[in-house]
C-alpha positions as a Markdown table, in Angstrom:
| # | Residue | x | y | z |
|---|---|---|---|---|
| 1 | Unk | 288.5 | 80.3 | 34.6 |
| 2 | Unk | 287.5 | 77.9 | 31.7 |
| 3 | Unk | 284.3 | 79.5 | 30.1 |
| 4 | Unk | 283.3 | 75.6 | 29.4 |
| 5 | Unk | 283.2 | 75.5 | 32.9 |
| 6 | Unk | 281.0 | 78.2 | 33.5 |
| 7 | Unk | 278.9 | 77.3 | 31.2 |
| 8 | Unk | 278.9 | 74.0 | 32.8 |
| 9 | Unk | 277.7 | 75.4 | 35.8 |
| 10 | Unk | 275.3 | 77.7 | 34.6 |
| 11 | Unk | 273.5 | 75.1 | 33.2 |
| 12 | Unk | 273.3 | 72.7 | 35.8 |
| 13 | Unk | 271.6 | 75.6 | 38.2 |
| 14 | Unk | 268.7 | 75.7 | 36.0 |
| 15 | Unk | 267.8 | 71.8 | 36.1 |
| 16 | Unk | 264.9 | 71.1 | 37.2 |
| 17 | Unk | 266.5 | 67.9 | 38.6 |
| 18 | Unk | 269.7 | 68.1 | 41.5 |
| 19 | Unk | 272.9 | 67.9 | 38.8 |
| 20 | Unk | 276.2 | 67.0 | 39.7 |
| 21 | Unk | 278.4 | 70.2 | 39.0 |
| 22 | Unk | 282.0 | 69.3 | 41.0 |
| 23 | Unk | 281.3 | 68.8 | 44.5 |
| 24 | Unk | 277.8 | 70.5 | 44.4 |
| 25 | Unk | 274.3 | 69.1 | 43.4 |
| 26 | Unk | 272.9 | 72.0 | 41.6 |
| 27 | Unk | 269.1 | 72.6 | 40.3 |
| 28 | Unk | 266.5 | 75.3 | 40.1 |
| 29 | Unk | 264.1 | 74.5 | 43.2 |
| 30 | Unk | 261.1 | 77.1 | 40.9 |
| 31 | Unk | 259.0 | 79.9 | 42.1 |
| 32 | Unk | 259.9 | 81.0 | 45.6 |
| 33 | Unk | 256.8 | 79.4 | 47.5 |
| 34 | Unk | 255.9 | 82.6 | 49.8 |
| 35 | Unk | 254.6 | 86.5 | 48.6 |
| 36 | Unk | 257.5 | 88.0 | 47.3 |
| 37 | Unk | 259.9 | 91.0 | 49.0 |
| 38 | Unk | 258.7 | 93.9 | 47.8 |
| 39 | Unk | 258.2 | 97.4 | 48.0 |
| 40 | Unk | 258.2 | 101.0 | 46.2 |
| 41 | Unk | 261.1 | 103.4 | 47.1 |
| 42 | Unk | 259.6 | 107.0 | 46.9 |
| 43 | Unk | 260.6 | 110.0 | 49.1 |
| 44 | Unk | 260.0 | 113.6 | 49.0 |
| 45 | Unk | 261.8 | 116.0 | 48.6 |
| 46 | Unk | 261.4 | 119.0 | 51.3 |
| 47 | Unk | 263.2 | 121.8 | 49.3 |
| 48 | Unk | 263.4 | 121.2 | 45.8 |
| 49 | Unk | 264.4 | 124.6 | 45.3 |
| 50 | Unk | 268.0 | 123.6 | 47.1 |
| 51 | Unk | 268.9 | 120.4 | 44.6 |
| 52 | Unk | 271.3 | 121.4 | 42.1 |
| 53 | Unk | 271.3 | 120.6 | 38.1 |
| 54 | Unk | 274.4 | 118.5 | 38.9 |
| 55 | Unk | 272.8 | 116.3 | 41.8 |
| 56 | Unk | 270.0 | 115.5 | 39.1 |
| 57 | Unk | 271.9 | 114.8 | 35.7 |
| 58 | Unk | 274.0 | 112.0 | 36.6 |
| 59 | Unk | 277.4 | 114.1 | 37.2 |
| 60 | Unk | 276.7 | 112.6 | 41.5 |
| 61 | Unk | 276.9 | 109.3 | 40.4 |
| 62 | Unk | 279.8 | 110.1 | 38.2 |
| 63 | Unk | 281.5 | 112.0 | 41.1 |
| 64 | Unk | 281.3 | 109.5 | 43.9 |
| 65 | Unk | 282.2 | 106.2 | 41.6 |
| 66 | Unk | 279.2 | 104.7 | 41.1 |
């Protein structure tokens, strides 16, 4: 794809005003007008005891392709 065009369209979806971008009027409608989604992922673990060193430094995410 033509980076010009991307750029293009970048652009136009942070207008404040509806923009013309091909078939699409794109714009940046601001702050989201209700409280936001939120919340704090936290869990405990049981059994620390049982984790192993490789679950903790990374080598899981390594493993499984994330």
């Amino acid at each position: 794809m033509d980076p010009t065009v991307i750029g293009k369209a970048v652009w136009s979806c942070y207008q404040e005003e509806p923009t013309p971008f091909k078939d699409y009027m794109l714009y940046d409608p601001g702050a989201y007008s209700e409280a936001g989604i939120s919340c704090t992922l936290t869990g405990k673990v049981k059994h620390p005891e049982e984790i192993e060193e490789w679950e903790i430094d990374g080598h899981w995410f390594r493993w499984v392709g994330i």
